[in-house]
C-alpha positions in Angstrom: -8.2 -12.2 -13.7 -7.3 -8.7 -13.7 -8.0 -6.5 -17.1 -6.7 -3.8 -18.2 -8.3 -1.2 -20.4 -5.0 -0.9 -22.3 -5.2 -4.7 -24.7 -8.8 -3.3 -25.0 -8.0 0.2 -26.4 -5.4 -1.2 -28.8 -7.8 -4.2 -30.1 -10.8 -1.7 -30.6 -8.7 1.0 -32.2 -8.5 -0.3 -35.6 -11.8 -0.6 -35.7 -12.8 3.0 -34.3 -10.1 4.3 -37.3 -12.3 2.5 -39.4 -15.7 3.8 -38.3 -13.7 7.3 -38.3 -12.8 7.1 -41.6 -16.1 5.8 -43.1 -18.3 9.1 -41.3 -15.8 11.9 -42.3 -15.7 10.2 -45.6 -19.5 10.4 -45.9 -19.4 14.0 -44.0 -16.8 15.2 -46.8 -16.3 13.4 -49.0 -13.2 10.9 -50.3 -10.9 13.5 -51.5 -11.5 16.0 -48.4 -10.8 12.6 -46.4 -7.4 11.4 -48.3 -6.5 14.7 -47.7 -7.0 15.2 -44.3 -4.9 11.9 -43.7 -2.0 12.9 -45.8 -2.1 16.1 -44.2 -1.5 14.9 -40.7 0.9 12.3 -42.3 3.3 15.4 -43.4 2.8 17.5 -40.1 3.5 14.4 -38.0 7.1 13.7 -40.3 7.7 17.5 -39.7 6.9 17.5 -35.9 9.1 14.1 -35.6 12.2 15.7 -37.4 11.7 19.0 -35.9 11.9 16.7 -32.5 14.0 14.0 -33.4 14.4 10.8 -31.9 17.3 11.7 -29.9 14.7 13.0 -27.0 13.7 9.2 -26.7 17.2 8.3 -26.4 18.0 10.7 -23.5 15.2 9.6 -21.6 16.5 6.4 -21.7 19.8 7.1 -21.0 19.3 9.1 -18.1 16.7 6.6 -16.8 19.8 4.3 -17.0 22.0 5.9 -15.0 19.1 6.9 -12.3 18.0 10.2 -13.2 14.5 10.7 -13.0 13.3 12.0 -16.5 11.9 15.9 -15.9 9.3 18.2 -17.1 12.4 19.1 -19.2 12.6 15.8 -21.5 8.8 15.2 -21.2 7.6 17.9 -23.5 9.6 16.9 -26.2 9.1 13.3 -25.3 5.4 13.8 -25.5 5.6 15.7 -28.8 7.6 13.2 -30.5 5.0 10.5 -29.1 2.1 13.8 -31.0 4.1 13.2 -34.4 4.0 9.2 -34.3 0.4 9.5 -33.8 -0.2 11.9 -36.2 1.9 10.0 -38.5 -0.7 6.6 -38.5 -3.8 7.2 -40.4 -6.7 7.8 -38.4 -8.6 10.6 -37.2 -8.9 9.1 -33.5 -5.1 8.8 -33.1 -4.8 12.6 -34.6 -7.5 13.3 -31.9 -5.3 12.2 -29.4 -2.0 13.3 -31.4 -3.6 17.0 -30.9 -4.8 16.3 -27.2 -0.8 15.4 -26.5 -0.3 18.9 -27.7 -2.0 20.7 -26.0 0.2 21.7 -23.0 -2.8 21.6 -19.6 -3.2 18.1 -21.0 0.6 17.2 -21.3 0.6 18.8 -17.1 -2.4 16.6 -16.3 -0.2 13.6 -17.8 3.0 14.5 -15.6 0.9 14.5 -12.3 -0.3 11.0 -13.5 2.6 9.5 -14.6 5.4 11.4 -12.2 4.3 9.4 -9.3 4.8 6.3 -11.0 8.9 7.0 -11.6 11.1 4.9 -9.5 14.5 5.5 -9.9 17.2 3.6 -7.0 20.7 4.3 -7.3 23.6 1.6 -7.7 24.8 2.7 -4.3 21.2 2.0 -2.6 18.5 3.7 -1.5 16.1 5.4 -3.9 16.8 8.8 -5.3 14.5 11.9 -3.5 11.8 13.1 -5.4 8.4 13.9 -5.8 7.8 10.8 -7.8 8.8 8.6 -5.1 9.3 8.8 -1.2 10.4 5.5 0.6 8.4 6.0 3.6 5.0 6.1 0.8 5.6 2.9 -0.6 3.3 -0.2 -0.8 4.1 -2.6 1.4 3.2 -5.2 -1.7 5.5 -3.4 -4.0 7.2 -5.0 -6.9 10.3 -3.2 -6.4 13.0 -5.3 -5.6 16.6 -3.8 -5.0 19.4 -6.5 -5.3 23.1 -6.6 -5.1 25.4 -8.4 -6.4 25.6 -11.2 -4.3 22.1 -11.3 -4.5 21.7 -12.2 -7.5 25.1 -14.1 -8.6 25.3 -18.0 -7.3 28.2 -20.7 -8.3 27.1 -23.3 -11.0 26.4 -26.8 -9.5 29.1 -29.2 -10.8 26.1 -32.1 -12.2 23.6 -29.4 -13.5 22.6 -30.0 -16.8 22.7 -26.6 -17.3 25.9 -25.7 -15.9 27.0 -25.6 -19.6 30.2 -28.1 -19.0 27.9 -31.6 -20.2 27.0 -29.4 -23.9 30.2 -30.6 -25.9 30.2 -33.9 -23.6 
């Protein structure tokens, strides 16, 4: 079985919020500590409207119609990503909320995830890039690049699921 440090991050982060809050609420104080948390609350709505969600939206879109997502649309990709973090209560997430911000950290993320992008046309092939170079890939890959008559196949007459034997 494989694991992946990512179910274990988001199990133990609840309680490292917890542990957070309890030692700057002892270092502080509670007031100091409410206040901290509503403070990063407020920044993190006023980073997210100063952004907007429409950044996530153009990702997506242009992920859609095979464009790979630039440096351009990360930044503000990653900042909106900054506000939501800031936005939970927790001192770890604003830890990380502030790392995101910071922008050597944000180029260190695009090396990491840029290779990962893998963006094929509808006409075929897969679009140039640094992200991706045909001749690189895995022979294992996961990648699997259909076309229509690929994918599409005639209902059998008898199948129960052909759909015609539901009003039978």
């Amino acid at each position: 079985m494989r694991f992946s440090i990512l179910p274990a991050f988001i199990l133990l982060l609840p309680l490292a919020e917890i542990a957070g809050f309890v030692v700057v609420g002892r270092t502080i104080g509670l007031a100091l500590t409410l206040a901290l948390v509503m403070a990063s609350f407020v920044i993190g709505v006023i980073l997210l409207r100063k952004q907007g969600i429409g950044i996530l939206r153009r990702v997506s879109s242009e992920g859609r119609n095979g464009v790979m997502p630039g440096r351009e649309l990360l930044q503000p990709a990653m900042n909106v990503i900054a506000s939501l973090l800031l936005i939970i209560p927790g001192f770890l997430s604003d830890l990380i909320a502030i790392l995101i911000l910071i922008p050597p950290v944000r180029d260190f993320v695009w090396r990491a995830i840029a290779k990962r992008f893998v963006v094929v046309n509808a006409k075929g092939g897969f679009s140039p890039g640094p992200q991706n170079d045909f001749r690189d890939r895995k022979p294992n890959s996961k990648v699997v690049d259909l076309d229509e008559e690929d994918y599409h196949r005639d209902p059998k007459p008898n199948s129960p699921w052909s759909g015609k034997h539901l009003g039978d």
